[in-house]
C-alpha positions in Angstrom: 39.8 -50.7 -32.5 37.1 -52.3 -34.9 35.4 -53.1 -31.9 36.0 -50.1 -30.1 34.2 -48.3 -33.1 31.3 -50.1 -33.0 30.6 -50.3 -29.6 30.6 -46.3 -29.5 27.8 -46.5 -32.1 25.8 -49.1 -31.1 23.4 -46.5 -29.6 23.0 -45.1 -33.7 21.9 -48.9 -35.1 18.2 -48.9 -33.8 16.9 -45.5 -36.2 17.7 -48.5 -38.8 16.4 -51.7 -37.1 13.4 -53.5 -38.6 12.6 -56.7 -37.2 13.2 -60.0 -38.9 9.6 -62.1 -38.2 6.4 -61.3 -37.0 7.2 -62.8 -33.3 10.6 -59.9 -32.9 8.4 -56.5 -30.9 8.7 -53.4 -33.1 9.3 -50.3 -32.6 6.5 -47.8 -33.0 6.7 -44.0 -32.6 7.2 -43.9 -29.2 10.4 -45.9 -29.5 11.5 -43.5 -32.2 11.2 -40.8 -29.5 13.3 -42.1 -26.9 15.8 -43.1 -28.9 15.6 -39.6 -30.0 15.2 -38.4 -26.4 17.9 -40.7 -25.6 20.4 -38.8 -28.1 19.8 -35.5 -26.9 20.3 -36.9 -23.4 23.7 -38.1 -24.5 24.7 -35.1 -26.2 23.9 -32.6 -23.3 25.7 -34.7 -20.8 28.3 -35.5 -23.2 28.4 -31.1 -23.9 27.7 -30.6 -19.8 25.4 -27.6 -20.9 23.4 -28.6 -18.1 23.9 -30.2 -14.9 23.6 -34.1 -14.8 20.9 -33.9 -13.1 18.6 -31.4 -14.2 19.3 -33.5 -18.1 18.6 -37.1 -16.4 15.3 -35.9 -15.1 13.9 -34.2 -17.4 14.7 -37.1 -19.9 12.9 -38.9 -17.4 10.1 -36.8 -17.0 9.2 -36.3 -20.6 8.2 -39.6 -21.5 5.5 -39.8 -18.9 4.8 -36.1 -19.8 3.4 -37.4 -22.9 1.9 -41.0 -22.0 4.6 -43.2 -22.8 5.3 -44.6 -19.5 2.5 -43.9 -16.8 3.1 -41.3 -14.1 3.7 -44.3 -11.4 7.4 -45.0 -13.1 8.6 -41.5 -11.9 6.8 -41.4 -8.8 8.0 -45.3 -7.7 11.8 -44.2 -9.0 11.6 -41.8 -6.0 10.6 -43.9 -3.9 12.8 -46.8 -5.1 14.8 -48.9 -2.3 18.4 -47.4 -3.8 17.1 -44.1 -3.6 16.4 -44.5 -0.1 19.5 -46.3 0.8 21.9 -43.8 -0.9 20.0 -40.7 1.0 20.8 -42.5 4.6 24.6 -43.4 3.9 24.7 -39.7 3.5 23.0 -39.0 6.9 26.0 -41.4 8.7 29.1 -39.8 6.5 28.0 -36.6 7.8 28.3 -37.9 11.2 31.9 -39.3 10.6 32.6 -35.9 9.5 31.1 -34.0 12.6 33.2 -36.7 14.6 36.5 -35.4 13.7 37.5 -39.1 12.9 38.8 -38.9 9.6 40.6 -35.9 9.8 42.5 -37.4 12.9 43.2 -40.7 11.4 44.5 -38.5 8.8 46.9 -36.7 10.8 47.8 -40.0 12.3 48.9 -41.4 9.6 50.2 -39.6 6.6 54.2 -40.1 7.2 56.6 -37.4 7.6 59.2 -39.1 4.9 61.0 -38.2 2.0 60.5 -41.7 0.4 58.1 -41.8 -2.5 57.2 -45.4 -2.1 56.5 -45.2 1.4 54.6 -42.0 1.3 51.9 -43.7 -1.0 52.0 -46.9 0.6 50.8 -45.4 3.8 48.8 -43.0 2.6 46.6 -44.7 0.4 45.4 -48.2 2.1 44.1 -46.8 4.7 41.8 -44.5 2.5 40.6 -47.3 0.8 39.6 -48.7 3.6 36.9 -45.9 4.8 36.0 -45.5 1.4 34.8 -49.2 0.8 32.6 -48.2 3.5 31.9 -44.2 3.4 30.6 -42.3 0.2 34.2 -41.4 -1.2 32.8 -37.8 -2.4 33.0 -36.5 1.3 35.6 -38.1 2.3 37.5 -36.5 -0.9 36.3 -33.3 -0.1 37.9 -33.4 3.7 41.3 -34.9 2.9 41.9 -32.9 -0.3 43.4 -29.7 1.8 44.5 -32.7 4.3 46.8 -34.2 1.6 47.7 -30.6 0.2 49.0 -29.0 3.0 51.1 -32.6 3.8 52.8 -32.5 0.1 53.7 -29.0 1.1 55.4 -29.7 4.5 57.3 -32.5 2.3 58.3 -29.6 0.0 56.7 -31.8 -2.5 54.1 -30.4 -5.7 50.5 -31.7 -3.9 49.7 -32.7 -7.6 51.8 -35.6 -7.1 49.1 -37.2 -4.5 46.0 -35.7 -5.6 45.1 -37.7 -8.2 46.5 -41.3 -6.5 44.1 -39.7 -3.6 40.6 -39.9 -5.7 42.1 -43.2 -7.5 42.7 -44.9 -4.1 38.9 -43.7 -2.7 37.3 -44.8 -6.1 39.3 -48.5 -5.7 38.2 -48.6 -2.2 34.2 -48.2 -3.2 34.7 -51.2 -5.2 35.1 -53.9 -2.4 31.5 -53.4 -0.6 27.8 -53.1 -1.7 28.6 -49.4 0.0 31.3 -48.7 -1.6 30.2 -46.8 -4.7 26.7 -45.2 -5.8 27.3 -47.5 -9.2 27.2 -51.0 -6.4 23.5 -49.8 -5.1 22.2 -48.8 -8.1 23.2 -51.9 -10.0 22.0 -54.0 -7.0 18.7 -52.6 -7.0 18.3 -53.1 -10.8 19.3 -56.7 -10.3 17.0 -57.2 -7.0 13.9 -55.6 -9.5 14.6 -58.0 -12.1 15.5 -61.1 -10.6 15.1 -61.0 -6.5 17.9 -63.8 -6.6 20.6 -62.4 -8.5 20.9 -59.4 -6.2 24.5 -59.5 -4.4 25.4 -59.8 -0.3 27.1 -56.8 1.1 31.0 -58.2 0.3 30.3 -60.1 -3.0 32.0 -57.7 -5.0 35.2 -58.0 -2.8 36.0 -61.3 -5.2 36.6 -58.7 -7.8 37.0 -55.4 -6.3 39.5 -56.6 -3.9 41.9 -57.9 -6.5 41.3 -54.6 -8.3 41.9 -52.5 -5.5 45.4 -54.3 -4.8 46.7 -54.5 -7.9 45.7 -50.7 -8.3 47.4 -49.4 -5.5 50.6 -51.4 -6.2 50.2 -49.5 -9.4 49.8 -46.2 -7.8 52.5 -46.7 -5.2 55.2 -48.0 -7.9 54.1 -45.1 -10.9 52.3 -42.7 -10.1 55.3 -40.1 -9.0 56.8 -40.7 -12.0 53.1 -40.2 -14.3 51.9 -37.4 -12.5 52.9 -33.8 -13.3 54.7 -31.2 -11.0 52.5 -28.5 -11.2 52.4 -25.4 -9.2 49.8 -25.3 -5.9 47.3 -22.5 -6.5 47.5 -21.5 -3.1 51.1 -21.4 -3.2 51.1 -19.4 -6.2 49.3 -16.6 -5.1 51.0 -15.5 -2.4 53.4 -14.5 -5.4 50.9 -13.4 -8.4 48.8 -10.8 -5.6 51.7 -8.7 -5.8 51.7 -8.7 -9.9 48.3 -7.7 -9.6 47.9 -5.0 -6.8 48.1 -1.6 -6.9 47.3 0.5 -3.6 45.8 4.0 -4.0 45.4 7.1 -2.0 41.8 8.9 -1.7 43.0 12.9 -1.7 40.8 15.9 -0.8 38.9 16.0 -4.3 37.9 12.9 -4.6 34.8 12.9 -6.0 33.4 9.5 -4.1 34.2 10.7 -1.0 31.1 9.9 1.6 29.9 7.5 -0.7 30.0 3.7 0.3 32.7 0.5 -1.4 29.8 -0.5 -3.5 29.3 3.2 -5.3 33.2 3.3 -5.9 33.5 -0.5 -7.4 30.3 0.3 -9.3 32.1 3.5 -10.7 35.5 2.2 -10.9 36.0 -1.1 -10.5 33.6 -2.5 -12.7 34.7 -5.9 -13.0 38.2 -5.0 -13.3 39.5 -5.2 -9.9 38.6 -6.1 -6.2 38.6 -3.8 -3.4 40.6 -6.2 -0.9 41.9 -4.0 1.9 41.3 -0.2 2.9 44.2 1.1 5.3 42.9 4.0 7.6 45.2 5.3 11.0 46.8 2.9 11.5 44.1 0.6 11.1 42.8 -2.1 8.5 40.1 -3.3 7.4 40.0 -6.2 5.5 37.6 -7.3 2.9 35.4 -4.1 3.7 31.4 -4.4 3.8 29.8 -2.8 0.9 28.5 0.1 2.9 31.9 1.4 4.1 32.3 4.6 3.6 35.3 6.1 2.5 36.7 8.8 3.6 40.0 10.9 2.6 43.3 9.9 3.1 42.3 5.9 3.1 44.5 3.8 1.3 42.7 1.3 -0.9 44.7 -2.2 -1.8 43.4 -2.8 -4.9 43.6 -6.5 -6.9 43.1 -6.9 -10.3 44.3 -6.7 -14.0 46.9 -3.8 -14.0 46.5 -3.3 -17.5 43.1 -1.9 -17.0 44.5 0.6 -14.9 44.4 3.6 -17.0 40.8 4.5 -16.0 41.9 5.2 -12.2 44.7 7.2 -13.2 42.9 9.1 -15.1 40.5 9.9 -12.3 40.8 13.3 -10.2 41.7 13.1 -6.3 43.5 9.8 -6.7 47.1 9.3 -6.2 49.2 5.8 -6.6 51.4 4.5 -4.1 55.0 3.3 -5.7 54.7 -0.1 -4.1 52.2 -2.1 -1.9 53.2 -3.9 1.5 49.9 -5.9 1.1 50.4 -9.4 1.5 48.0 -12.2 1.5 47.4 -14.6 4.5 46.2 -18.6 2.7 45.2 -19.1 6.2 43.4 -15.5 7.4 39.4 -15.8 7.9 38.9 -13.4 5.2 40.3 -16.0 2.4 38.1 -18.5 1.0 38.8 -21.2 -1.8 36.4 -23.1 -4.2 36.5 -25.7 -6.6 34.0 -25.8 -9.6 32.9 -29.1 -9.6 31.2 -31.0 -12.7 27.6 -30.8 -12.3 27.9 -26.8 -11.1 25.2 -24.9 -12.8 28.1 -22.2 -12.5 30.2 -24.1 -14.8 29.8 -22.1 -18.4 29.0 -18.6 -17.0 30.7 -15.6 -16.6 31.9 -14.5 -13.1 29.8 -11.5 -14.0 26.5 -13.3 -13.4 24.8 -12.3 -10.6 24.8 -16.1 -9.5 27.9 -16.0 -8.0 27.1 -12.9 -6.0 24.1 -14.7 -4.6 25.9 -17.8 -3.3 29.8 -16.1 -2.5 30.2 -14.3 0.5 32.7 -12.1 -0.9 34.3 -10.8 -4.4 36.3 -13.3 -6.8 39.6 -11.5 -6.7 41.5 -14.7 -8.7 41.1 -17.7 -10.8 43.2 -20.4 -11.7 43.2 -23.0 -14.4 45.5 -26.2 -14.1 47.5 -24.1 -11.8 47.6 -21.3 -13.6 46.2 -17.7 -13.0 43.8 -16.8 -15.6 44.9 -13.5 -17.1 42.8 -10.9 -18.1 39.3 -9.0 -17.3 38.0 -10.9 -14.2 34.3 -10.2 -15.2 34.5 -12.0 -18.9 35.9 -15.3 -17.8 34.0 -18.1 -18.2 34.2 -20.4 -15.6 34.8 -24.1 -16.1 34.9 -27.2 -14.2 37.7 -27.4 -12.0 38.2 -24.3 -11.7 39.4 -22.6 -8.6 38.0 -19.4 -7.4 39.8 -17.5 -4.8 37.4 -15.7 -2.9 37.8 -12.2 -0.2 35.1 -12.4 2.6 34.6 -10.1 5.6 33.7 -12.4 8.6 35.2 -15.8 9.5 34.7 -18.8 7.2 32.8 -20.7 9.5 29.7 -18.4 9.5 29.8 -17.5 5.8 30.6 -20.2 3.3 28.3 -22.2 1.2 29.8 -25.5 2.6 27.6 -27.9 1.1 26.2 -25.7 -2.3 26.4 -28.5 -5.3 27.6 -25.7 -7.3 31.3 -25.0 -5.2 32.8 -26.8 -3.1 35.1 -25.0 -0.5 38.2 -25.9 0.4 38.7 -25.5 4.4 42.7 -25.7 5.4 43.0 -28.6 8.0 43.1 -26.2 10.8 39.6 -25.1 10.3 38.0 -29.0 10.1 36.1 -30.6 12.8 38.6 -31.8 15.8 37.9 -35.1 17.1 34.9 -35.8 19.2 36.4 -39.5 20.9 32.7 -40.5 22.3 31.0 -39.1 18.8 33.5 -40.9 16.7 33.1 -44.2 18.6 29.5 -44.5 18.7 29.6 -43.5 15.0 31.9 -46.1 14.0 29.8 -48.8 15.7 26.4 -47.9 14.5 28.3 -48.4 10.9 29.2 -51.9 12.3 26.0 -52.7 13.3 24.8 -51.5 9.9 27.5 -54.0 7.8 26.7 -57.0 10.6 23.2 -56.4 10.2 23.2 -56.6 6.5 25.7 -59.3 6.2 22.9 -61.3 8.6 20.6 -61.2 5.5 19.2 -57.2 6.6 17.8 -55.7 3.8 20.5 -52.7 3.0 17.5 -49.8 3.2 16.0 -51.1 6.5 19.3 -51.2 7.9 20.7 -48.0 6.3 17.5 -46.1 8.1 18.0 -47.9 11.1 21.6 -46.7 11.4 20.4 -42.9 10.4 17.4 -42.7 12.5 20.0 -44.1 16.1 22.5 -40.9 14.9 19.7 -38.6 14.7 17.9 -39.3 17.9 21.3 -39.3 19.6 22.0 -35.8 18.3 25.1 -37.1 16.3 23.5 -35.3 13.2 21.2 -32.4 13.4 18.3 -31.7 11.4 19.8 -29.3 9.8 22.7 -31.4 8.9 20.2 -34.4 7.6 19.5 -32.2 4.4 22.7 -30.7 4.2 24.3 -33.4 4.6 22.2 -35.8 1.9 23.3 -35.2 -2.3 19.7 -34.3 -3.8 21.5 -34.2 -6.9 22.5 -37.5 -7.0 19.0 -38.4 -5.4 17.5 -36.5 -8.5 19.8 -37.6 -11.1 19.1 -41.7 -9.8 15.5 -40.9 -10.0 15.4 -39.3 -13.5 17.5 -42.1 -14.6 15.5 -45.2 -13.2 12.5 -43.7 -14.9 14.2 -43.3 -18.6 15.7 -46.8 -18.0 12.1 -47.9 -17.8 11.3 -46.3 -20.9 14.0 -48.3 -22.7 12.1 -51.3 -21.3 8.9 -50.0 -22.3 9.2 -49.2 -26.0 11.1 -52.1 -26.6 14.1 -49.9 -27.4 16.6 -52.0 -25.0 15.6 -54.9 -26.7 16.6 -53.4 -30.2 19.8 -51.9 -28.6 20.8 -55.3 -26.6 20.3 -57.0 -30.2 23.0 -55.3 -31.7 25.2 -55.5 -28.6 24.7 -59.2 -28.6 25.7 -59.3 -32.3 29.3 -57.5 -31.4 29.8 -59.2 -28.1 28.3 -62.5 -28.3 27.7 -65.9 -26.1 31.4 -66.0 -24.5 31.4 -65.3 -21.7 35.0 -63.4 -21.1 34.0 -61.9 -24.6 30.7 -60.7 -23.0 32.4 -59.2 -20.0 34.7 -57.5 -21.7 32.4 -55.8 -24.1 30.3 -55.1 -21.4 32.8 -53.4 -19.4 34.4 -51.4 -22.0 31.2 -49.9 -23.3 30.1 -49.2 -19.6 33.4 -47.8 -18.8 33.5 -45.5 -22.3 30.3 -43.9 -21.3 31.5 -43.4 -17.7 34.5 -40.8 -19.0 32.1 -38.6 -20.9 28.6 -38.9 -19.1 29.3 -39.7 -15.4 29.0 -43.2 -14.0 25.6 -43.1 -13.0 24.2 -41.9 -15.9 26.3 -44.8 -17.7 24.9 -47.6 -15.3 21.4 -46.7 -15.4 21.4 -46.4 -19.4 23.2 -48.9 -20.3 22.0 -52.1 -17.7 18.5 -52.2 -19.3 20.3 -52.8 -22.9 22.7 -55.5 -21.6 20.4 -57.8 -19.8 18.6 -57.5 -23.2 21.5 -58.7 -24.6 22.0 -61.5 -22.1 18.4 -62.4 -22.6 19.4 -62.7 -26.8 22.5 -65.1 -25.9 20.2 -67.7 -24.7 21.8 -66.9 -21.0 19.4 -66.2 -18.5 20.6 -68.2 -15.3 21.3 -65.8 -12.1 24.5 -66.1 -12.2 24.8 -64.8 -15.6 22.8 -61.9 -14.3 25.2 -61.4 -11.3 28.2 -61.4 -13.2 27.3 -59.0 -15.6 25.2 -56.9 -13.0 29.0 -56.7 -10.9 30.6 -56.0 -14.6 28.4 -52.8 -15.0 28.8 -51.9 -11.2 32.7 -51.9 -11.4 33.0 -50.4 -15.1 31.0 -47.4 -13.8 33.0 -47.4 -10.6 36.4 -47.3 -12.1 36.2 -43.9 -14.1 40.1 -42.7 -14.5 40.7 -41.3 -17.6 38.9 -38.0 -17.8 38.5 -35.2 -14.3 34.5 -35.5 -15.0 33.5 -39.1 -14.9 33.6 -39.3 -11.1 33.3 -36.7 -8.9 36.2 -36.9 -6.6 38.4 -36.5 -9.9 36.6 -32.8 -10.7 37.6 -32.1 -6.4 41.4 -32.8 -7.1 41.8 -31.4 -10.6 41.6 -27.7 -9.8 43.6 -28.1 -6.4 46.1 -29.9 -7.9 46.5 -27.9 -11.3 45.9 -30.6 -13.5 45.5 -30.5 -17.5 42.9 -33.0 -18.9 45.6 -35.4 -20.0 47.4 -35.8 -16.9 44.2 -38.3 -16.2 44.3 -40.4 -19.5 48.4 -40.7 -18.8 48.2 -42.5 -15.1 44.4 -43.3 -15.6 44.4 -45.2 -19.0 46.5 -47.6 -17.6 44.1 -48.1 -14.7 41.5 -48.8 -16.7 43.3 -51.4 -18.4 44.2 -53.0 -15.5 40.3 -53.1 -14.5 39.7 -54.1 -17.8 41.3 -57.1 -17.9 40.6 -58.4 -14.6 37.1 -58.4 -14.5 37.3 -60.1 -18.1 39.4 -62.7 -16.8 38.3 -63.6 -12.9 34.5 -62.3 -13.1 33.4 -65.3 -15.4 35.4 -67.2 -12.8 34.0 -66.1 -9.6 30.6 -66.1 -11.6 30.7 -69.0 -14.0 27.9 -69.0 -16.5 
């Protein structure tokens, strides 16, 4: 624990670091501020009052803002070989996706089995697999309704494979230079300072493999019995609509008659409730456009908190039904679901903001939290990542939702995903061979990576439309921001002062070294994201490995692959990886159901890479 402790506040040491001779660099006012900068940094990460992003570069920016680093840092970050890499592998995943592959390999082999051992040991290997070579946020995002609707035809709680779902896609990212943002990012730091210590496409498998099967054994053996059994959101509403709908009738002296939905919910509604359904002979129309017009004798199907109900009943011309037949359809066009996801600039606002009218193609008619409908008015919750929002639109998914908006992240059924494509899905999969050949022949990862993207988009496999679409600028923007304040760790001497008092708790050993190495990496992970973690803390360790006398490229290596695999193996908390925020509302997860099956996890990691990385990479 003692170590524990002082790891955590390693980053506080520096503010009252002097050096010991005239030969040990300084710091001078400029190191003060980004230590400073560095803080503030930590702490709105640490708070999420912003998105990841948006924090990493502007804690970039600022210190060549005012002449600490020169202008070239941040414009070189951009262009930096990771960067590049990163933004093709998203170009091919998107072309896997149009292919219909995974979603039919999927299909093909989830079992139809009541056995919980065999159920997980089917299920998750083979996602492993096409993580270790696809970005697992994707791929996350297209089997999470995959998974869901299976655990339901099993008449089993989908919380019981979510979470073993994101684990078994993080595990998989470890095994290939591919794998896992954390691998490219560490690899390119390496290559920049030391050409020869960079790693070949499978070196990590000597670790991650032996991670990644000890893991699942884990996850196939005790997961069922870790994991809650909470209810599915989407199963739950189809019973919670009818606590919270009321159906009206419009009579003669109605005062809003001739006047449009958007009059009468301005009036009315007000936040309270969502006009979901207006029945008119014999006919209805669902989720009706704002400029309906009513008209008398329409019968409006009306959701929202019944308690608030006083102020229709108190209006003229309207007269309550005794008992609504509505009944919502998971599966109709007209229903959408979203998960909140970590870096949302939604997450901390109201639903009231006019944000969420801009980007949702209908009214928010439910939320739940950890599987639970949130009670009260609709307009004065707060939303939170993980959330879900259950959304009323009036035209068919496909042409209205904000599929690839960094802020929500819908949730299609597996009816309404891509169907296979054979001839796509085959000349996809061997352009990605050609890519791992051609980079296991000594390729450089970003010629090949652009080589691979450029063949699918002169074949049409990806539009151009679909190339930005498809590619994360927030990760893009969150690497560069980062790479540039890494620098100015470098610059002001800062990660010299920092990997001086890391070298004083970890020391020369190397299994000692490892260890502290990953568990510092792997602390940071939970509570800032993995990338932020990598890119902050590898400047300060080879700093420290530079201090232990240590400087052979080995050495670099192994503690390059330590960082890579503490970053990748974020279990504890839903907002340290991003496929953990996808399965956390969906599933109806608390925050502790993580640390319960994930703590364990992490141990595991821990304590392999402490034993076999010094082994694999002697030093």
């Amino acid at each position: 624990m003692n170590v524990l402790m002082r790891l955590l506040f390693l980053l506080f040491t520096p503010i009252f670091c002097f050096a010991d001779s005239a030969t040990e660099p300084l710091l001078d006012w400029r190191g003060y501020f980004v230590i400073a900068l560095l803080f503030v940094v930590m702490f709105l990460l640490v708070k999420e009052v912003f998105p990841p992003d948006l924090v990493l570069l502007t804690g970039g920016a600022i210190p060549v803002i005012i002449g600490i680093v020169p202008a070239k840092n941040l414009l070189f970050s951009f262009a930096n070989e990771t960067i590049v890499t990163i933004a093709m592998l998203f170009i091919l995943v998107r072309a896997f996706k149009n292919s219909g592959l995974i979603l039919f390999l999927a299909k093909k082999v989830l079992p139809n089995t009541k056995n919980r051992i065999i159920q997980m040991a089917v299920s998750l290997p083979p996602l492993s697999f096409l993580s270790a070579f696809l970005n697992n946020t994707p791929l996350v995002m297209i089997l999470t309704p995959v998974y869901r609707k299976w655990a339901l035809s099993l008449q089993e709680c989908p919380s019981k494979f979510l979470i073993p779902l994101s684990y078994a896609a993080i595990l998989g990212g470890t095994c290939t230079l591919i794998g896992t943002s954390s691998n490219l990012i560490v690899n390119g730091l390496l290559f920049n300072a030391n050409s020869e210590a960079a790693f070949s496409f499978f070196e990590v498998a000597k670790i991650g493999v032996p991670i990644l099967i000890v893991g699942l054994l884990y996850l196939i053996f005790f997961s069922y019995r870790l994991l809650p059994d909470c209810k599915d959101p989407r199963s739950a509403l189809v019973d919670d609509i009818r606590k919270m709908t009321v159906e009206i009738k419009l009579l003669n002296e109605f005062s809003h008659l001739g006047k449009t939905v958007e009059e009468f919910g301005n009036d009315y509604l007000q936040g309270d409730f969502t006009l979901v359904e207006i029945k008119r002979n014999n006919q209805k129309l669902t989720a009706p456009r704002f400029k309906e017009i009513l008209r008398e004798n329409d019968r409006l199907v009306i959701v929202g908190d019944l308690n608030a109900l006083y102020k229709l009943q108190e209006t003229k011309g309207i007269e309550f039904e005794p008992e609504s037949e509505f009944q919502i359809d998971p599966a109709a066009a007209y229903y959408s679901e979203y998960v909140v996801p970590s870096d949302s600039t939604y997450a901390g606002k109201k639903l009231s903001s006019p944000s969420f009218r801009k980007t949702l193609t209908g009214p928010v008619f439910a939320a739940y939290r950890h599987g639970e409908r949130l009670e009260g008015k609709l307009s004065d919750i707060t939303v939170k990542p993980g959330d879900i929002l259950m959304v009323f639109s009036n035209a068919p998914l496909s042409s209205q939702h904000p599929e690839d908006s960094r802020d929500l992240i819908f949730l299609k059924s597996s009816d309404e995903l891509s169907i296979l494509k054979p001839k796509r899905a085959i000349f996809t999969f061997l352009v990605l061979v050609a890519m791992v050949v051609a980079v296991t022949l000594g390729v450089s990862m970003m010629i090949a990576s652009m080589a691979a993207a450029l063949v699918l988009i002169l074949t049409k496999m990806v539009s151009g439309a679909g190339v930005v679409r498809g590619i994360n600028w927030s990760l893009i923007l969150l690497i560069a921001g980062g790479l540039t304040l890494s620098s100015s760790l470098q610059a002001t001497n800062v990660a010299y002062v920092l990997g001086k008092g890391l070298f004083e708790v970890i020391g020369s050993n190397p299994h000692l070294m490892i260890a502290g190495v990953f568990l510092l990496t792997t602390v940071l992970t939970e509570f800032i994201t993995n990338t932020a973690a990598v890119l902050i803390v590898f400047p300060i360790v080879m700093e420290a490995l530079g201090l232990s006398g240590i400087e052979s490229v080995m050495a670099m290596r192994a503690v390059g692959i330590t960082i890579a695999m503490a970053g990748a193996c974020s279990f504890i908390t839903p907002i340290g990886y991003q496929t953990n925020t996808i399965v956390y509302g969906p599933g109806g997860y608390r925050f502790t159901d993580y640390m319960k099956i994930g703590i364990p996890l992490n141990l595991i990691a821990w304590l392999l890479c402490t034993i076999l990385i010094p082994i694999f990479w002697p030093f």
